[in-house]
Biotite code that builds the C-alpha atoms (Angstrom):
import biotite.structure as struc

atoms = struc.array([
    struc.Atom([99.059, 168.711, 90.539], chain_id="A", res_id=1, res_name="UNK", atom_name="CA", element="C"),
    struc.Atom([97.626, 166.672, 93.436], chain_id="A", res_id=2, res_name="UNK", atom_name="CA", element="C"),
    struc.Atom([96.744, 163.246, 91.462], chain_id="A", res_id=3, res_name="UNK", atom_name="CA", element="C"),
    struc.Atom([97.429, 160.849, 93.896], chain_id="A", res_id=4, res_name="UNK", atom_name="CA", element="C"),
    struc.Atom([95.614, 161.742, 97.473], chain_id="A", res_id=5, res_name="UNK", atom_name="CA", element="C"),
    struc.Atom([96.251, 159.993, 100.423], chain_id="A", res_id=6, res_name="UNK", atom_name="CA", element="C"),
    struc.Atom([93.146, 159.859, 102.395], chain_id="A", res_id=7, res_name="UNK", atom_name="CA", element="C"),
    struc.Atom([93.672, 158.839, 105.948], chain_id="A", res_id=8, res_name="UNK", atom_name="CA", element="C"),
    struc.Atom([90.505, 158.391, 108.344], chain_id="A", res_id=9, res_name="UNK", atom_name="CA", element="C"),
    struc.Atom([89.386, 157.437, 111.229], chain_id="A", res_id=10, res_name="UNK", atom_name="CA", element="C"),
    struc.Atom([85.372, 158.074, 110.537], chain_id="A", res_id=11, res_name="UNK", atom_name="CA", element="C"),
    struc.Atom([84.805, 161.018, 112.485], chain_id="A", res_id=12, res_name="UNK", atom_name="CA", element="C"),
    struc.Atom([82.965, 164.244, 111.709], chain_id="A", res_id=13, res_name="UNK", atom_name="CA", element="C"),
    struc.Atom([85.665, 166.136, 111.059], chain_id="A", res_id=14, res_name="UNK", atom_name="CA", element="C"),
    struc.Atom([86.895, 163.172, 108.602], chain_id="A", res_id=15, res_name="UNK", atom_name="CA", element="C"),
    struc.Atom([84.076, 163.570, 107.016], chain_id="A", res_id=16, res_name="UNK", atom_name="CA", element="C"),
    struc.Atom([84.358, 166.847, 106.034], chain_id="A", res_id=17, res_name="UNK", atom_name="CA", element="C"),
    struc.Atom([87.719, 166.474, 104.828], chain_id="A", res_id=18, res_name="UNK", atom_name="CA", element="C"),
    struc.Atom([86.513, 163.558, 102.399], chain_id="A", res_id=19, res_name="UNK", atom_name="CA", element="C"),
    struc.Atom([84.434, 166.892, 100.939], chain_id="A", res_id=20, res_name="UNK", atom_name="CA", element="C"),
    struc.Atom([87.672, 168.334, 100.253], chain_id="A", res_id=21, res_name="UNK", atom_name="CA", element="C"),
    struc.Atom([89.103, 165.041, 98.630], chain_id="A", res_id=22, res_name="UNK", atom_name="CA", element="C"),
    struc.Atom([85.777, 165.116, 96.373], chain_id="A", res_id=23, res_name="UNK", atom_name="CA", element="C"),
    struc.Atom([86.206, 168.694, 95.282], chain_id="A", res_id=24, res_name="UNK", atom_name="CA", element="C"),
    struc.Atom([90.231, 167.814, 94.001], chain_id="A", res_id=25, res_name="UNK", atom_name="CA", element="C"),
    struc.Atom([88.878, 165.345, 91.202], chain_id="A", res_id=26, res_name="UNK", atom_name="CA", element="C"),
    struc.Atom([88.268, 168.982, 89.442], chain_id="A", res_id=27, res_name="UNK", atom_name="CA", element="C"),
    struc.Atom([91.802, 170.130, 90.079], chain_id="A", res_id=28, res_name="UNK", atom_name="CA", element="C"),
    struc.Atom([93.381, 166.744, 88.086], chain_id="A", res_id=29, res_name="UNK", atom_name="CA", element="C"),
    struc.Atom([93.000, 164.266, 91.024], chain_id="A", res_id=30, res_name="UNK", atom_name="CA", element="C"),
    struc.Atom([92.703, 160.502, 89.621], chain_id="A", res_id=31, res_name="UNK", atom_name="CA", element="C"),
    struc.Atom([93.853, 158.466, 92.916], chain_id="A", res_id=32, res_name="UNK", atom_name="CA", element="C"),
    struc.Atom([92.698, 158.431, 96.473], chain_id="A", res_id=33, res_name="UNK", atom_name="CA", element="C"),
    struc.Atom([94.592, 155.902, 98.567], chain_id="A", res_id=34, res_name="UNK", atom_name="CA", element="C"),
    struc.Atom([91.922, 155.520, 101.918], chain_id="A", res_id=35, res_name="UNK", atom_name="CA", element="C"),
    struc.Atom([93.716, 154.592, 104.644], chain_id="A", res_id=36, res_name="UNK", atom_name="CA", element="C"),
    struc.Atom([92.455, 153.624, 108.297], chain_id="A", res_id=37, res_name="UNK", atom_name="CA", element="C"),
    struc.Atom([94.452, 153.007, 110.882], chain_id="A", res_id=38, res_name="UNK", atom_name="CA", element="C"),
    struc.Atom([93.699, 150.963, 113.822], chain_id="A", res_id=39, res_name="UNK", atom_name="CA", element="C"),
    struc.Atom([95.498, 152.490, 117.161], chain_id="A", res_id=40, res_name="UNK", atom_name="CA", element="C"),
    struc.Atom([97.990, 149.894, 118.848], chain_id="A", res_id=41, res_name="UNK", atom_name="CA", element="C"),
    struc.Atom([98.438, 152.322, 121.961], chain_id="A", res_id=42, res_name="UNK", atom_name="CA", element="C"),
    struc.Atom([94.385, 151.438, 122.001], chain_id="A", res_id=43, res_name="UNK", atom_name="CA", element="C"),
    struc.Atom([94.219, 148.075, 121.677], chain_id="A", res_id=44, res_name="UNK", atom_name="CA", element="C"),
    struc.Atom([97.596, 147.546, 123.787], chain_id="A", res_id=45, res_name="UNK", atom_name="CA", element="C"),
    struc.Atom([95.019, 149.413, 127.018], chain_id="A", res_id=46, res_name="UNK", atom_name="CA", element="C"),
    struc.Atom([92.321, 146.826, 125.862], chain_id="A", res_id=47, res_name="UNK", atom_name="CA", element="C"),
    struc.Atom([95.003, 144.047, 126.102], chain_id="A", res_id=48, res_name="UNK", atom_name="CA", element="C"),
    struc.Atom([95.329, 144.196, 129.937], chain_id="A", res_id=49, res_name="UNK", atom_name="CA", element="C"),
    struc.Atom([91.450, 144.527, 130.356], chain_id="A", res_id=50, res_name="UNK", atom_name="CA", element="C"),
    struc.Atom([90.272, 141.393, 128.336], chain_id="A", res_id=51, res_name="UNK", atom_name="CA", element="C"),
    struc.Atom([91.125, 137.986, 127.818], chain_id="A", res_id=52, res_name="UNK", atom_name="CA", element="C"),
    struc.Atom([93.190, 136.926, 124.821], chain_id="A", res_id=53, res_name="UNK", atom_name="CA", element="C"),
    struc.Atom([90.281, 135.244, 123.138], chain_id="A", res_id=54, res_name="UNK", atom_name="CA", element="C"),
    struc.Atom([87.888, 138.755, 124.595], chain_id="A", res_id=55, res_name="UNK", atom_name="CA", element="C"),
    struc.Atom([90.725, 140.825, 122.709], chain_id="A", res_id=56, res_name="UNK", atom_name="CA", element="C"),
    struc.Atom([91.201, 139.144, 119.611], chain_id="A", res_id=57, res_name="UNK", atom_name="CA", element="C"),
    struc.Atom([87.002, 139.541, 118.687], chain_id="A", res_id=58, res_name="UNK", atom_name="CA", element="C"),
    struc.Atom([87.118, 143.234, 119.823], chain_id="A", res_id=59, res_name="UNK", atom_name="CA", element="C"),
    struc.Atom([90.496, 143.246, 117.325], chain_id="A", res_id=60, res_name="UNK", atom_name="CA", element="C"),
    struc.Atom([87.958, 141.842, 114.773], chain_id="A", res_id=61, res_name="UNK", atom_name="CA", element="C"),
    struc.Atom([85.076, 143.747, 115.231], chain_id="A", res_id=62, res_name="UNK", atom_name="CA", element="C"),
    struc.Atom([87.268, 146.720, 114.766], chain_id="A", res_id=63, res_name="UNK", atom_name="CA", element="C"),
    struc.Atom([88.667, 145.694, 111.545], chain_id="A", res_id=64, res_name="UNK", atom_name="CA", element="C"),
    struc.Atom([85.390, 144.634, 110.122], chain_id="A", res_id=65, res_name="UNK", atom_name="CA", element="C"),
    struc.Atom([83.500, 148.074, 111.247], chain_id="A", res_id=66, res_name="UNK", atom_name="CA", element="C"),
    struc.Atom([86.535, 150.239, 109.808], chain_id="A", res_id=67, res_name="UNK", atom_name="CA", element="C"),
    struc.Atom([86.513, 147.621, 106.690], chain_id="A", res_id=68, res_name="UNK", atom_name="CA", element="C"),
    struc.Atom([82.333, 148.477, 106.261], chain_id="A", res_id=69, res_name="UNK", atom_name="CA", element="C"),
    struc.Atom([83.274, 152.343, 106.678], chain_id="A", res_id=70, res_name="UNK", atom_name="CA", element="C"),
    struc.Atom([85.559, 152.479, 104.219], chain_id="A", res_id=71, res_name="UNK", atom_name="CA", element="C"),
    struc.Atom([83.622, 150.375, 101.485], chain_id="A", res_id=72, res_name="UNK", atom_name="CA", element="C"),
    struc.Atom([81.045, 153.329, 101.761], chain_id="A", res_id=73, res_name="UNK", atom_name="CA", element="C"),
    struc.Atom([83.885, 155.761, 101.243], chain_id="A", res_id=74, res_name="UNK", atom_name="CA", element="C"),
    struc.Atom([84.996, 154.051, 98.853], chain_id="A", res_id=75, res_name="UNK", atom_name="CA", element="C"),
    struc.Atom([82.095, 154.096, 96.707], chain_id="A", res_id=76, res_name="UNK", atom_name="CA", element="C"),
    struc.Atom([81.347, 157.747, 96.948], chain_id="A", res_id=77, res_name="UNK", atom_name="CA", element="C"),
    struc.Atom([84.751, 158.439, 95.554], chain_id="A", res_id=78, res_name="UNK", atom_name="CA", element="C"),
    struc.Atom([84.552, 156.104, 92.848], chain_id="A", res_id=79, res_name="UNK", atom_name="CA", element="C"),
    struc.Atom([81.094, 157.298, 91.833], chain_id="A", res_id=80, res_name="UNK", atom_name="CA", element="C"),
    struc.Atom([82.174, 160.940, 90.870], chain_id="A", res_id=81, res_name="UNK", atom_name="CA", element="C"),
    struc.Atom([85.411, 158.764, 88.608], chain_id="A", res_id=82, res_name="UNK", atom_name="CA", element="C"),
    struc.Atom([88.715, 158.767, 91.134], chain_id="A", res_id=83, res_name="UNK", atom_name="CA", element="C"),
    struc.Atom([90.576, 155.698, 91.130], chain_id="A", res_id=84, res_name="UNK", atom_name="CA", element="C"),
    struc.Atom([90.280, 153.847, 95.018], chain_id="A", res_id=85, res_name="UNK", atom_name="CA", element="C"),
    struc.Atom([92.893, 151.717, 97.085], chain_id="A", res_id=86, res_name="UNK", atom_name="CA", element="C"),
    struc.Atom([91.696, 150.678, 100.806], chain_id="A", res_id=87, res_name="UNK", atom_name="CA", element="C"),
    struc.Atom([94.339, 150.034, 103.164], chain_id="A", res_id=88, res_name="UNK", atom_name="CA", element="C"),
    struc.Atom([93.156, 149.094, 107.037], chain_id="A", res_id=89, res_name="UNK", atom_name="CA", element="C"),
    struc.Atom([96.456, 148.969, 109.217], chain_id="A", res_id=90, res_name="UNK", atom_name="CA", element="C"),
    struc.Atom([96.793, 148.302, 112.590], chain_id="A", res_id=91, res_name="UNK", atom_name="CA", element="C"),
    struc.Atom([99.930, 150.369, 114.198], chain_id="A", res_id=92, res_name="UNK", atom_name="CA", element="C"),
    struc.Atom([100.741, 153.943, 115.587], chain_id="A", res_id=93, res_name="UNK", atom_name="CA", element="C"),
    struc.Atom([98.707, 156.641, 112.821], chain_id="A", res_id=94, res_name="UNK", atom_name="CA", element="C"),
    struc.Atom([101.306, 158.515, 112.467], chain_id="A", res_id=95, res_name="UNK", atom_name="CA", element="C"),
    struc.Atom([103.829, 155.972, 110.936], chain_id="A", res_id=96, res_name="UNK", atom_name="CA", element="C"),
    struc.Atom([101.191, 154.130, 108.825], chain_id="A", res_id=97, res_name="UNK", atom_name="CA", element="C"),
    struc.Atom([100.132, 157.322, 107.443], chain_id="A", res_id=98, res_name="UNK", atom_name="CA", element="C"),
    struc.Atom([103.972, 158.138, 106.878], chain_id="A", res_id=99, res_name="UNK", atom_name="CA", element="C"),
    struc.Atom([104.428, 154.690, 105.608], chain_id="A", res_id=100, res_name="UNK", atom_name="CA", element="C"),
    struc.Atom([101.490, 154.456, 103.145], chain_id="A", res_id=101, res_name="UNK", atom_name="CA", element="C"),
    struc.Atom([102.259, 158.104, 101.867], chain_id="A", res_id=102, res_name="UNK", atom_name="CA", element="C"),
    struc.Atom([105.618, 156.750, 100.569], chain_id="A", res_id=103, res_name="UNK", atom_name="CA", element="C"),
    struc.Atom([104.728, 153.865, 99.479], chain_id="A", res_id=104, res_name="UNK", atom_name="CA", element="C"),
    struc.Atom([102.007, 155.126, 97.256], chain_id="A", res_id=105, res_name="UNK", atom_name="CA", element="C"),
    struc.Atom([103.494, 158.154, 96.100], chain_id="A", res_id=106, res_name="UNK", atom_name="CA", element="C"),
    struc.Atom([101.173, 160.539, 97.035], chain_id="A", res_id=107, res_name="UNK", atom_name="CA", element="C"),
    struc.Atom([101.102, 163.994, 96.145], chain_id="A", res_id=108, res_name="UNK", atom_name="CA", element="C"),
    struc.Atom([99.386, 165.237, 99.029], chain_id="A", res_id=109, res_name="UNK", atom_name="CA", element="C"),
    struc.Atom([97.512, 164.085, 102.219], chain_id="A", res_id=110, res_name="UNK", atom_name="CA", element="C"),
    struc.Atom([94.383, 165.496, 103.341], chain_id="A", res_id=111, res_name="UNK", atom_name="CA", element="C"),
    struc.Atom([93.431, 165.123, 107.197], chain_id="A", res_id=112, res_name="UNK", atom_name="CA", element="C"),
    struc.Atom([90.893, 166.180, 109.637], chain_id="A", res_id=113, res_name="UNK", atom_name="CA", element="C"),
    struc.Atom([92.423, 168.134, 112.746], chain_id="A", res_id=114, res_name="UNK", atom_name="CA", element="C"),
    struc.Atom([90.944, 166.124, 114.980], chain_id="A", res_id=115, res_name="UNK", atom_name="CA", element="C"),
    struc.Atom([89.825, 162.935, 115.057], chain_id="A", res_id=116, res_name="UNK", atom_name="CA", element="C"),
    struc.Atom([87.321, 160.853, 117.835], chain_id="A", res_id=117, res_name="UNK", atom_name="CA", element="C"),
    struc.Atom([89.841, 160.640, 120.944], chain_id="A", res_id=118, res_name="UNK", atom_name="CA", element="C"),
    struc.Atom([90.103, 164.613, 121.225], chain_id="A", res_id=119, res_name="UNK", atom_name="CA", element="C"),
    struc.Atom([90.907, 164.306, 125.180], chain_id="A", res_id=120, res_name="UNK", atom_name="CA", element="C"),
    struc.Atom([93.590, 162.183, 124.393], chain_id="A", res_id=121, res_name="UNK", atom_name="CA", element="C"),
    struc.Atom([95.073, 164.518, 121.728], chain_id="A", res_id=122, res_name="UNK", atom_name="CA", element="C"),
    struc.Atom([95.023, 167.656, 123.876], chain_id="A", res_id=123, res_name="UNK", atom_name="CA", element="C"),
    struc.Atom([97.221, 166.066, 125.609], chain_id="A", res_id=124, res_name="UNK", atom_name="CA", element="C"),
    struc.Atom([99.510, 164.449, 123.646], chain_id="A", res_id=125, res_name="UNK", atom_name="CA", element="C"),
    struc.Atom([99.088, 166.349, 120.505], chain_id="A", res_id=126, res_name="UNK", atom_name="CA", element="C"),
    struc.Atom([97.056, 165.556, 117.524], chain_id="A", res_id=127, res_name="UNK", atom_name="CA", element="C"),
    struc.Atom([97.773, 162.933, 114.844], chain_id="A", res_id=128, res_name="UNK", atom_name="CA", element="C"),
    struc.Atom([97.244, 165.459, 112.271], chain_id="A", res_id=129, res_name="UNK", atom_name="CA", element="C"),
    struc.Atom([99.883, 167.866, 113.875], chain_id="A", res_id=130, res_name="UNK", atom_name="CA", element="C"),
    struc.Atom([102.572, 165.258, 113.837], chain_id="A", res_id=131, res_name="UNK", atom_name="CA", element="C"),
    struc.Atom([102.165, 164.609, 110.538], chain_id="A", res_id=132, res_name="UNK", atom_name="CA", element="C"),
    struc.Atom([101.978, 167.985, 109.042], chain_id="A", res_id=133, res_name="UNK", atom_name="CA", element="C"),
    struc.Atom([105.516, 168.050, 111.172], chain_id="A", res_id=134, res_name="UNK", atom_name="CA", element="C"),
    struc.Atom([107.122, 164.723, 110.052], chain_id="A", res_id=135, res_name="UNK", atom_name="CA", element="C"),
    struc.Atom([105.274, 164.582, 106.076], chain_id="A", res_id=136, res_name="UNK", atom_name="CA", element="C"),
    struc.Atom([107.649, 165.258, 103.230], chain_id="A", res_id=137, res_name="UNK", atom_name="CA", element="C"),
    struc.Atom([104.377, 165.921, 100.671], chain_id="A", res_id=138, res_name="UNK", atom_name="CA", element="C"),
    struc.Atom([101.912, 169.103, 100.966], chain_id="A", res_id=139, res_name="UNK", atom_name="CA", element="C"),
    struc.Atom([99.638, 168.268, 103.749], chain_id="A", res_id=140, res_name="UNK", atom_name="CA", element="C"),
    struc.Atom([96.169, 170.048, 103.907], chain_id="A", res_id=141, res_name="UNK", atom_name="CA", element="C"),
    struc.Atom([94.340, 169.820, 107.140], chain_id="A", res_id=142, res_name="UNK", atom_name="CA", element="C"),
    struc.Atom([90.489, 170.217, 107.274], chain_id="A", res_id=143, res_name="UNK", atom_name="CA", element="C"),
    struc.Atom([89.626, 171.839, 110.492], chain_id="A", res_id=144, res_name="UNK", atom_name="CA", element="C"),
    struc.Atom([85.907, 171.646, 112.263], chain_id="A", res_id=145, res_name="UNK", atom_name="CA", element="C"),
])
């Protein structure tokens, strides 16, 4: 039913306990998990008009490499108990990469955390994972704290 899992995290507790969830679905039939992380633009758009364009473009590539380190350990654990692994690292607004990614790869559901590591930000503005239970044309199962 739910062989192809998109994964999208941003490394947070709550991320982490939904990758429990995506480890418990290899018994219902899952064979795929696509991992996705994507790196905020809003973010790095605010860091843009702090720091110099040479300042900006190492923090840029610190982030990738740290989210690119994450997800190697992620992706291990998954392919240890036998699913199938694709990394993706974006860099763009979450809710359209995971949107994006989730038709691209045709997934058969997306499993989320409700709240990832700039909670201030989306009590205000509403969370990632909210939007995309909203906007997602697939079954979307969020994994709250």
């Amino acid at each position: 039913m739910f062989e192809n899992i998109l994964f999208p995290t941003d490394f947070s507790d709550v991320s982490r306990k939904a990758l429990g969830f995506v480890k418990r679905l290899i018994e219902a039939g899952g064979k795929k998990v696509t991992l996705l992380h994507v790196i905020d633009e809003s973010n790095l758009d605010t860091l843009s008009s702090i720091y110099t364009v040479p300042d900006y473009l190492k923090v840029e590539k610190d982030l990738h490499e740290k989210a690119s380190k994450e997800m190697g350990f992620i992706e291990n654990e998954l392919k240890e108990i036998g699913y199938e692994v694709t990394t993706e690292i974006a860099k763009g607004i979450p809710l359209r990469e995971i949107l994006r990614v989730a038709a691209k790869e045709p997934s058969s559901i997306i499993i989320i955390g409700s709240h990832g590591k700039s909670n201030i930000q989306e009590m205000l503005l509403g969370s990632v994972s909210e939007k995309v239970i909203r906007k997602a044309k697939i079954p979307v199962l969020v994994v709250k704290r």
